[in-house]
C-alpha positions in Angstrom: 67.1 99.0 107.9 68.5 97.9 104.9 68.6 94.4 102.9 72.0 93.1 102.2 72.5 91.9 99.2 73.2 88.1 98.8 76.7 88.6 97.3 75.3 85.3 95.1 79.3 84.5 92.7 78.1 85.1 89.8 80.3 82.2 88.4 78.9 78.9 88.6 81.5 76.9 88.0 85.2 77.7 85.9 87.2 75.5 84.3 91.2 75.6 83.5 93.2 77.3 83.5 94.6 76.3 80.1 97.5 77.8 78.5 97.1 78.2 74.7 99.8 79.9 72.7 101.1 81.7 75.6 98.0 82.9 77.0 96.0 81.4 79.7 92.4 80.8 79.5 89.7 80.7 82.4 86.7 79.4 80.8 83.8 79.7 83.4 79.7 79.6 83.5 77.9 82.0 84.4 74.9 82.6 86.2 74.3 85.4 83.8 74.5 83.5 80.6 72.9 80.5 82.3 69.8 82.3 82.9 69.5 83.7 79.4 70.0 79.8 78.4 67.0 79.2 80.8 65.3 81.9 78.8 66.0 80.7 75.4 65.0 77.0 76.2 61.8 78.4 77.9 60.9 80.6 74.3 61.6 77.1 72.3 59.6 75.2 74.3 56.7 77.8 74.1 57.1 78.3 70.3 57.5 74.5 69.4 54.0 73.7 71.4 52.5 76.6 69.5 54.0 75.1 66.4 52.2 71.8 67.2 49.0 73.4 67.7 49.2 75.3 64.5 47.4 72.6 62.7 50.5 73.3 60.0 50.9 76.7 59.4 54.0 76.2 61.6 56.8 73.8 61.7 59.4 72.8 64.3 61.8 73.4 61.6 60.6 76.8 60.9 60.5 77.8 64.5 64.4 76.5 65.3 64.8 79.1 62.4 62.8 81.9 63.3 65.1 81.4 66.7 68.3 81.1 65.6 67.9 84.1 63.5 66.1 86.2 66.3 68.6 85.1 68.9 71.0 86.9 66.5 69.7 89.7 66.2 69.3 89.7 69.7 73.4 90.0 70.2 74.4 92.0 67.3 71.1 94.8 67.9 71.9 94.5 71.2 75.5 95.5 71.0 75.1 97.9 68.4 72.1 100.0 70.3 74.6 99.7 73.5 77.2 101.5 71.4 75.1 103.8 69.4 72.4 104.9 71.9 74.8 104.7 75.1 78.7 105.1 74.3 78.6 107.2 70.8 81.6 109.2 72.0 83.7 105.9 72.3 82.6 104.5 68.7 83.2 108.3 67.1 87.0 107.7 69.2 87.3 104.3 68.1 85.0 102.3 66.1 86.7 99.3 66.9 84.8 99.4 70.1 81.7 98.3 69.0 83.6 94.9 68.6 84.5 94.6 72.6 81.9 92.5 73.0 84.1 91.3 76.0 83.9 94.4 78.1 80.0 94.4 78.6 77.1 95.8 77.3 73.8 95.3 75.5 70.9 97.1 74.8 67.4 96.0 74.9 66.2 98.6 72.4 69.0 97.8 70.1 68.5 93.7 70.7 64.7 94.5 69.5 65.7 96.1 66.3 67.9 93.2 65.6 65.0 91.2 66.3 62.5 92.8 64.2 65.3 93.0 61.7 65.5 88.9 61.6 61.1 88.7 61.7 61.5 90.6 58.5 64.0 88.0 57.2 62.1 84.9 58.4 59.0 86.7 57.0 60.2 87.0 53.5 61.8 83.7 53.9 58.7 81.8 55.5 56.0 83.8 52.5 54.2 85.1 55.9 53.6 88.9 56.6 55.5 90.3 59.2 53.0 90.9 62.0 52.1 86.7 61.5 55.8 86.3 62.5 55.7 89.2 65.2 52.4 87.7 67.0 53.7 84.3 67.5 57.4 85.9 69.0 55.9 88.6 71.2 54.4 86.3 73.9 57.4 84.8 74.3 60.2 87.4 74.7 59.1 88.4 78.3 60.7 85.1 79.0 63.8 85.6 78.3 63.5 89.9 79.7 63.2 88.7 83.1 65.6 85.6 83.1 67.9 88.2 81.9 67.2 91.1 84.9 68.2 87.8 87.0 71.3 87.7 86.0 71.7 91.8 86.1 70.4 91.4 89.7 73.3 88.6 91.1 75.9 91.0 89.1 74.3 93.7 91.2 74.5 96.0 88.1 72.0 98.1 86.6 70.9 99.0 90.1 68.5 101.4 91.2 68.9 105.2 92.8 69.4 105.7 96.4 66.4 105.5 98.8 64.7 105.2 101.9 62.1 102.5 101.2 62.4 99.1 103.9 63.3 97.1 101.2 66.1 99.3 99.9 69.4 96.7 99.3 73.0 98.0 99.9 74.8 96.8 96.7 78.8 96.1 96.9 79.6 98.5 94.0 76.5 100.6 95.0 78.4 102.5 98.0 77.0 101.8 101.3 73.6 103.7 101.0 70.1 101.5 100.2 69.2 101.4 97.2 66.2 100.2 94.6 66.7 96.5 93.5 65.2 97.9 90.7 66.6 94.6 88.6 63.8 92.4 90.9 61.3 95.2 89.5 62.1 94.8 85.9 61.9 91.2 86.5 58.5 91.0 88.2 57.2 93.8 85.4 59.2 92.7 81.9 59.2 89.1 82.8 56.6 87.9 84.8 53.4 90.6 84.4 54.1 91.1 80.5 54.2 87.5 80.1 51.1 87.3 81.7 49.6 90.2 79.9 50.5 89.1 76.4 48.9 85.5 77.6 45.8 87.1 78.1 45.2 89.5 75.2 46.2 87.1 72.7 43.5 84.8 74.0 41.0 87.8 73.8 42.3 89.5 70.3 42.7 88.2 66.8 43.6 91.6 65.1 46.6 91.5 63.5 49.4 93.3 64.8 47.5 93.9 68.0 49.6 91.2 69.9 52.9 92.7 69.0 51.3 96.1 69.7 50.3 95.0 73.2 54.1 94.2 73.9 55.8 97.3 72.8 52.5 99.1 75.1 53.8 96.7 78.0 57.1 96.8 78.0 57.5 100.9 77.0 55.4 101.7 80.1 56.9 99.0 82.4 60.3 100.0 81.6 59.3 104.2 81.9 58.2 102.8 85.3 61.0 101.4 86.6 63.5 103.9 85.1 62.3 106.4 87.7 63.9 104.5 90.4 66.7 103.2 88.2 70.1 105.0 88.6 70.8 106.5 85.4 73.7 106.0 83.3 76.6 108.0 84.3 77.9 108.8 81.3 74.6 110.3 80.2 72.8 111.6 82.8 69.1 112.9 83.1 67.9 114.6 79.5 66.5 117.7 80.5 66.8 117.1 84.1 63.9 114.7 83.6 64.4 111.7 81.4 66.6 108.7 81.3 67.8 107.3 77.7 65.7 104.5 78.4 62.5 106.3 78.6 63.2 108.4 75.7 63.5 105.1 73.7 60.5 103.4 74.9 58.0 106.5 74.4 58.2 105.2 70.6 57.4 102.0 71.8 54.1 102.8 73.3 53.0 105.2 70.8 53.7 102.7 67.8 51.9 99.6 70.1 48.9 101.9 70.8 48.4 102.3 67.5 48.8 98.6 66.7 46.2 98.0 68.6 43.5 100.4 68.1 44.2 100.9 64.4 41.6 99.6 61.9 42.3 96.0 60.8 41.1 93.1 59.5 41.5 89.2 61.3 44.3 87.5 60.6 43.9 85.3 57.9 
């Protein structure tokens, strides 16, 4: 027997309408922004009491920047990877698309190139190296992965493939057969055991680069897990008959974090 899914409204509250030059506007909060918002507050609060505990080598000034500028690249990676890595037929159509922000989409793998793209910046800007900015952020981002596979899970998108597991959840857009709440698993693997992962290496490791290393390990398996069970996207399929987009993009992941973390290195300074 099936779960039923709890058909949560995904708005919280809306507002309006208002009518501004002609059109009319519904403003409304959304469970799915609000829990990224959770997320984001979370990471501050996390980063600020590191900052404190840094005996000076950070500030709570520099950390408001080192989010501000990561949070960016968080949305523009994010939307460009979507675009590039999962709708290239519709940019090479219409490259205007890649500025319809307001009909969906975001990629994690893009959003961490954006990142990493902004820890270069505040590197440069700071006079740190790049893997001194990349091991205070890592610990943190697992925060804001599962408060985000919340909010996939009330939308009831990104839902898994069919099956006949008890826990198997009938989605509304899902037709009527079970299937994987394979949000809940990316949420209890990307959010909550990578957090606690990255909390415990860091404690155990003072290699540089070996804390950001440990997250791309994490999170490339953890998301190769889940993608087994995930429905793939429709528009690309299986590669091979075998492998969904997203496990082809995190392979790099865990090869690069492996290396990370074995590699020969010094302590951090």
């Amino acid at each position: 027997m099936a779960l039923s899914f709890p058909n949560i409204d995904p708005v919280i509250v809306s507002f309006g309408p208002f009518n501004l030059f002609g059109q009319t506007f519904e403003p409304a909060l959304r469970w799915y922004g609000f829990t990224y918002l959770v997320g984001f507050v979370a990471a501050m609060w996390l980063l600020n009491r590191q900052a404190d505990r840094s005996k000076g080598v950070w500030s709570r000034e520099q950390v408001s920047d080192l989010l501000f500028y990561g949070f960016l690249g968080v949305i523009l990676g994010g939307r460009v990877g979507y675009v590039l890595f999962y709708h290239f037929d519709y940019f090479l159509a219409s490259p205007m698309y890649l500025f319809k922000i307001s009909e969906g989409g975001m990629s994690f793998h893009g959003g961490l190139m954006g990142v990493i793209a902004a820890m270069i910046y505040i590197a440069w800007k700071q006079k740190r190296t790049f893997f001194a900015v990349a091991d205070m952020v890592a610990p943190v981002v697992p925060i804001g992965l599962g408060a985000g596979r919340i909010g996939n899970f009330i939308n009831g998108e990104l839902r898994g493939r069919t099956t006949d597991v008890p826990w198997g959840m009938v989605f509304p857009t899902g037709g009527p057969e079970p299937r994987h709440p394979s949000q809940l698993y990316q949420f209890a693997l990307e959010g909550v055991a990578l957090f606690l992962l990255l909390y415990w290496f860091s404690k155990r490791t003072d290699k540089v680069g070996a804390v950001s290393g440990m997250f791309l390990v994490g999170y490339g398996i953890f998301r190769i897990m889940v993608e087994t069970v995930r429905q793939p996207d429709a528009q690309l399929g299986l590669y091979w008959g075998l492998m969904t987009m997203g496990q082809i993009l995190s392979i790099p992941m865990v090869l690069i974090g492996l290396y990370l973390i074995f590699r020969k290195q010094g302590k951090q300074q």
